[in-house]
N, C-alpha and C positions, 0 to 999 in steps of 0.2 A: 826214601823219596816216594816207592809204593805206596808205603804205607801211610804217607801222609797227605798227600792225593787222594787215595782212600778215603780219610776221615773229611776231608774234604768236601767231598763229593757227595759224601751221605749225611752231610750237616745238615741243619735247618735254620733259619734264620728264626730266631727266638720272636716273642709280641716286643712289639713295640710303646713304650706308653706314651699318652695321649700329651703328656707333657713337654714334648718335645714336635708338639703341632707347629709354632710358631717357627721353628728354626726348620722343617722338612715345605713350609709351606712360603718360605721365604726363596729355598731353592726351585721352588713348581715356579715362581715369579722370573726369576733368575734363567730357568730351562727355559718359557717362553719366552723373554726379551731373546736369550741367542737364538732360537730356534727360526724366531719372525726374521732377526736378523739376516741368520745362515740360508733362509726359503729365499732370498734373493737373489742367490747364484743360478739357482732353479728359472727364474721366470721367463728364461730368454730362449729354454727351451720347451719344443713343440709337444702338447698332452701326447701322452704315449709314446712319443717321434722317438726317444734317445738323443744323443748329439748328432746326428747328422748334421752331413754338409759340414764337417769342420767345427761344429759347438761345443765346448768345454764347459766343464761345472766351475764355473770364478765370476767375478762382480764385473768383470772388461767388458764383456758381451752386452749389460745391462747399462753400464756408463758411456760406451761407445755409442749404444741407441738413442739413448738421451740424447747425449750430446750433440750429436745429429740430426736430431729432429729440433734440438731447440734452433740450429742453426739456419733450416730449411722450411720448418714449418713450427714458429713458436706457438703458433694457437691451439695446434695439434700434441705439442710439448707440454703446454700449461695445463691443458685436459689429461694427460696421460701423468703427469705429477700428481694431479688432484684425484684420479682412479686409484694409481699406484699406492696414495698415502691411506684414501678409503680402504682401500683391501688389506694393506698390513695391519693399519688399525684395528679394523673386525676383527680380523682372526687373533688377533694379539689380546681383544676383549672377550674372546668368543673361548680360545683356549684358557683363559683366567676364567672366565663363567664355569667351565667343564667341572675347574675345580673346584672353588668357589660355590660353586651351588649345588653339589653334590647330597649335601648331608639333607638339603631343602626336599632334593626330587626322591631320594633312597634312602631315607632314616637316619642315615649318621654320616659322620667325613670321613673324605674317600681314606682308607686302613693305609697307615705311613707301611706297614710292613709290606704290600704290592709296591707302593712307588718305590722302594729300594730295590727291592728284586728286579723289577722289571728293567727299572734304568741300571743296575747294574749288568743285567744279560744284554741288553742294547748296546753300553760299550763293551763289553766283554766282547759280542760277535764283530763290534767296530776295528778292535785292537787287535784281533785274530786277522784281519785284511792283510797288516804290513808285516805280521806269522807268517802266512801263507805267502807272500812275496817274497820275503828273505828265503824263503824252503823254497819254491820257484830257482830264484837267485843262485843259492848253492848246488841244485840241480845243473843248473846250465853250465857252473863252472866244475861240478864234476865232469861235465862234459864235453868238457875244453873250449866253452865258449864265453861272452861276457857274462858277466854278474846282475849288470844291467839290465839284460832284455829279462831276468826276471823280475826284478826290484819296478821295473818300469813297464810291467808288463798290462795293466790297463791302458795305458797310453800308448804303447806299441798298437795295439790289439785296436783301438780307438782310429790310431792315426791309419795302419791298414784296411780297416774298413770304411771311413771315410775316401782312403785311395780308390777302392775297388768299386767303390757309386761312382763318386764324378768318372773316371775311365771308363765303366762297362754300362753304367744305368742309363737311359736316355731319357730325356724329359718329355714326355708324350704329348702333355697341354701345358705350354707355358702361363697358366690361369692367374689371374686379377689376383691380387692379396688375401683378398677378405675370403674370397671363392676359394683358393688353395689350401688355406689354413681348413678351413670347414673341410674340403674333400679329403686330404691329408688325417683329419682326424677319424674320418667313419673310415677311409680306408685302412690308416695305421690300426685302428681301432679294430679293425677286424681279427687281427694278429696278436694284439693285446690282450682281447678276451681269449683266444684261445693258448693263449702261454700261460694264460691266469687261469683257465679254466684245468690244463692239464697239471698246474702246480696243486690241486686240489684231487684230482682224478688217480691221478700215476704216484704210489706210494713211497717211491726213491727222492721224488722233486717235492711232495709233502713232508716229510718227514724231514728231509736235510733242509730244504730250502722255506715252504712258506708256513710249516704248521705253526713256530715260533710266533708270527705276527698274529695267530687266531688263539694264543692260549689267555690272552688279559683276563680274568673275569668281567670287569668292568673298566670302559676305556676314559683316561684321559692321552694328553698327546703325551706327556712323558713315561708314559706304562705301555705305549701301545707299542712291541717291537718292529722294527724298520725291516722292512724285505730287502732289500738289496743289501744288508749286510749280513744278511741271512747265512752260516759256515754249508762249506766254505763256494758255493757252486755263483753266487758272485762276479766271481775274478773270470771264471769259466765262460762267464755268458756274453762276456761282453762284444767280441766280433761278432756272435752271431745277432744279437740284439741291434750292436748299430749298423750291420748290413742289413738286415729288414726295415726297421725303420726309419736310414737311412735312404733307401731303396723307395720308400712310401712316398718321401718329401723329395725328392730328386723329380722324381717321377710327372709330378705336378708343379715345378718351380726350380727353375734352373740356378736360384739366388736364397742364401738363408731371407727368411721372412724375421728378423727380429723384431722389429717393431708391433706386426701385425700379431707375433706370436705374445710377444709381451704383453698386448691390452687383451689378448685370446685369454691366458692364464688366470688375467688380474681378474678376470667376468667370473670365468671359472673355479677359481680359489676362491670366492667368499664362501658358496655354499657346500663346499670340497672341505671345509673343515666339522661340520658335523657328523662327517661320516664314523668320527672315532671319540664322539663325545656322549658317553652314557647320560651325563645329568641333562643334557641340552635336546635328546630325541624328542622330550613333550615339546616343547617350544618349536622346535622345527619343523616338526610333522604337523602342529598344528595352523601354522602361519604358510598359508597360500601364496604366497612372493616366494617362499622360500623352498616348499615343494615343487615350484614351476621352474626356480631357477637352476633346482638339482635336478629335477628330470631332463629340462635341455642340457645340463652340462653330462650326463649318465653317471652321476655320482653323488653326490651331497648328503643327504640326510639318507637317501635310500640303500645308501653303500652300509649303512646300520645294521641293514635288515641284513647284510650279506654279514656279520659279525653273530647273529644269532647263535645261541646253545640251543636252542628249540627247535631240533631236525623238523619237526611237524607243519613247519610255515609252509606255506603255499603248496601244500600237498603232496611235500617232498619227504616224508618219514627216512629216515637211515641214512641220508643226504648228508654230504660235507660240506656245508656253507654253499652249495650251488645255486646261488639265485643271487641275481643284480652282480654279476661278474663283473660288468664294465665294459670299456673297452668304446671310447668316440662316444658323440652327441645323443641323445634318446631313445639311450639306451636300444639303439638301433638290431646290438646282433645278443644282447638277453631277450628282446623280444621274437624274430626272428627262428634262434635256437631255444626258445622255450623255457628258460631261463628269470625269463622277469619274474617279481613279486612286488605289489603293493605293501605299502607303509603297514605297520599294523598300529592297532589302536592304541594300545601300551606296549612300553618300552620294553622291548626284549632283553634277555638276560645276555649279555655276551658268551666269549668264550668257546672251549671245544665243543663240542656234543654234549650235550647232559649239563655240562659244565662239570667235570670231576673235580677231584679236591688236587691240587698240584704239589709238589715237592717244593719251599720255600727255598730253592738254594738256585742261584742265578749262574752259576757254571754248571749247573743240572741242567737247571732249563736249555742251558746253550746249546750243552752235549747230546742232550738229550736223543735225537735227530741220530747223530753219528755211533752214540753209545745204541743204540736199539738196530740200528741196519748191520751192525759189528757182530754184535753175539748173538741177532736170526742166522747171522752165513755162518761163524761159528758151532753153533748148538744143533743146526739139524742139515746130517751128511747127506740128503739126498741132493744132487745137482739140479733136480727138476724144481726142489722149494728152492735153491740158492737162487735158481733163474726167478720163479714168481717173487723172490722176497726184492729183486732189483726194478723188476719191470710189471710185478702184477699191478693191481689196481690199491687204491688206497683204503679199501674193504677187505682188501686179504689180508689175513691174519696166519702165517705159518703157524704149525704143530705146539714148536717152541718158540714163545716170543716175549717177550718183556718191555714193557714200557716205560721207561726211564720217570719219564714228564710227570706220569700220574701215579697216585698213589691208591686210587680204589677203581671198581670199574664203576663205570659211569651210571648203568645201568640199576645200580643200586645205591643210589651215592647221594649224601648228606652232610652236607659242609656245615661246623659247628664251631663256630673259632671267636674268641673275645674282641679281637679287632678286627674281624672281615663282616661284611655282610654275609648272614643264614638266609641260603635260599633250599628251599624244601621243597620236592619233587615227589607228587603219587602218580604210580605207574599202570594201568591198567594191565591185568592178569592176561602172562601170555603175550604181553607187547613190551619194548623198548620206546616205546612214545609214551613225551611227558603230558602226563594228563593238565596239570593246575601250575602255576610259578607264584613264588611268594616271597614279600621282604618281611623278614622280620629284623628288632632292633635288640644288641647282644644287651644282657641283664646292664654291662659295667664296662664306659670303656677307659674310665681312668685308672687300671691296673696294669 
């Protein structure tokens, strides 16, 4: 079993030939319709918020609002049907453009060999959730308790922290709808970017938890991995996540806002999908509706820039994607914290740093995170790196360390591959900042 774990792990997913476009680009069709579909659970809760107040991830919240409002106010029903269906539309057009027009804006179609890796590491960290809850589960019943409270243990963890706002939060301003949801978000917003900013910062919460969603080279929505299923700290986060921003929305409205949250989102969601679309950056950066409507919502096309391989943006050299963090309306606390960066003129290269060359095997990529924080604490006995390698900063590099993910360093790195895009980096002498970025097209990609 070692040994074939082993071989496993240090496989690589062979090229893919171009012959088999039709049938990989039938499932990118396929992943959007469910994807558009499944973002409907989503809509009902507040940007950043979590579930508060009692909110679950299912379609009831969203059918319950309708239904209610067609009953009480169908004029406001009829308008909120005709948003609803504009917003899934877009982004249903908008993530088929990603890919779709890919080879238009980057030279060739986007490489079947990323969209398998990557959706395969996306369920691979999905499928590790109900791993991690059965290992929960058998934990508690070695310890003579139910099986359940760990099998169940997001919702446990959900339903207690929902108990502990309504009991102990007080609502300070019971504010107007429109007014709550906006204050609700710069304030949850506040906590957002700094969760988001220390998952980038703090190398224990990089590495296990959000490096995964920044290693794409190039983004569509099915390559791009998901943070929240991110192995395994997830499961972990969850009381303390919906007591903050549970705690945010109690605070200012003593009643879920769903309605008001639901037309909040659908505003919000149109231009919240370019934020992970490589071929669509020209088009959006350049269309003035649609940089105005991502900079009020603190996201859209400028959450790109936060995807950069090109530490050098905004005058950030050696930087880990620190810039347009997020976190509530315009971009309120990147600007603030110092943090904002403007659009750039052309489309940035995604990716980590540099962009390295990545290890083609989708339970690498997984492990990746868990396999590198394992053999830093094993490989070097001082207890003072064990401590930096948990809590130092995500620039520290122990004595001994290995990095699963990548395969060259970045710093000297040259990706040359029959069905990827070559992008080729010259380095100024004595620095780690990429001087030039370039696409070129491979000789041949029907091989």
């Amino acid at each position: 079993m070692k040994m074939l774990f082993h071989h496993i792990f240090h496989a690589e997913l062979p090229d893919i030939s171009e012959r088999y476009r039709k049938i990989v680009s039938a499932f990118v069709v396929l992943f959007v319709i469910g994807y558009s579909v499944g973002f409907l659970q989503l809509l009902h809760l507040g940007a950043y918020l979590g579930p508060g107040l009692g909110d679950v991830v299912s379609f009831e919240p969203l059918i319950n609002s309708l239904a209610e409002l067609k009953h009480n106010k169908p004029a406001m029903w009829y308008g909120l049907i005709c948003l609803l269906s504009f917003t899934i539309l877009f982004r249903f057009t908008a993530m088929l453009g990603g890919y779709f027009l890919f080879e238009r804006e980057e030279g060739q179609a986007y490489p079947i060999k990323w969209i398998l890796v990557f959706f395969l590491a996306n369920l691979l960290s999905t499928l590790a959730i109900p791993v991690i809850l059965i290992g929960l589960g058998t934990l508690f019943v070695l310890a003579g308790l139910d099986f359940g409270i760990g099998w169940h243990w997001v919702e446990y963890n959900a339903q207690l922290a929902n108990k502990l706002v309504l009991e102990h939060v007080p609502t300070l301003v019971d504010a107007p709808a429109p007014l709550a949801v906006f204050v609700i978000a710069v304030i949850g917003g506040f906590f957002h970017y700094w969760f988001h900013r220390l998952g980038h910062t703090q190398r224990f919460l990089w590495l296990l938890f959000h490096r995964p969603h920044h290693m794409t080279p190039a983004l569509i929505q099915s390559t791009t991995m998901a943070v929240f299923t991110a192995l395994p700290l997830f499961i972990f986060l969850i009381l303390p996540y919906n007591l903050v921003f549970g705690a945010c929305t109690k605070l200012f409205s003593s009643e879920p806002l769903y309605t008001e949250v639901i037309i909040y989102n659908c505003l919000i969601l149109i231009p919240e999908i370019f934020g992970h679309q490589t071929a669509l950056y020209r088009i959006a950066s350049r269309s003035r509706l649609i940089r105005w409507m991502s900079f009020i919502s603190g996201g859209g096309v400028y959450h790109y820039m936060h995807h950069s391989s090109e530490p050098e943006h905004c005058g950030r050299s050696g930087a880990v994607n620190l810039v347009n963090i997020g976190g509530g309306p315009l971009f309120i606390w990147d600007i603030i914290f110092g943090t904002y960066c403007p659009l750039s003129a052309k489309t940035p290269r995604a990716g980590l740093s540099g962009q390295p060359e990545l290890h083609m095997n989708p339970l690498r990529l997984t492990l990746a995170g868990v396999a590198q924080l394992s053999d830093e604490l094993l490989q070097n006995p001082s207890w003072r790196e064990k401590w930096r390698i948990l809590i130092g900063s995500s620039s520290y590099s122990p004595p001994v360390s290995t990095d699963f993910a990548v395969k060259t360093s970045a710093s000297k790195y040259k990706q040359a591959t029959s069905t990827a895009i070559r992008y080729s980096y010259s380095f100024s002498a004595g620095t780690d900042a990429i001087a030039n970025a370039g696409v070129t097209k491979p000789a041949d990609l029907s091989q």
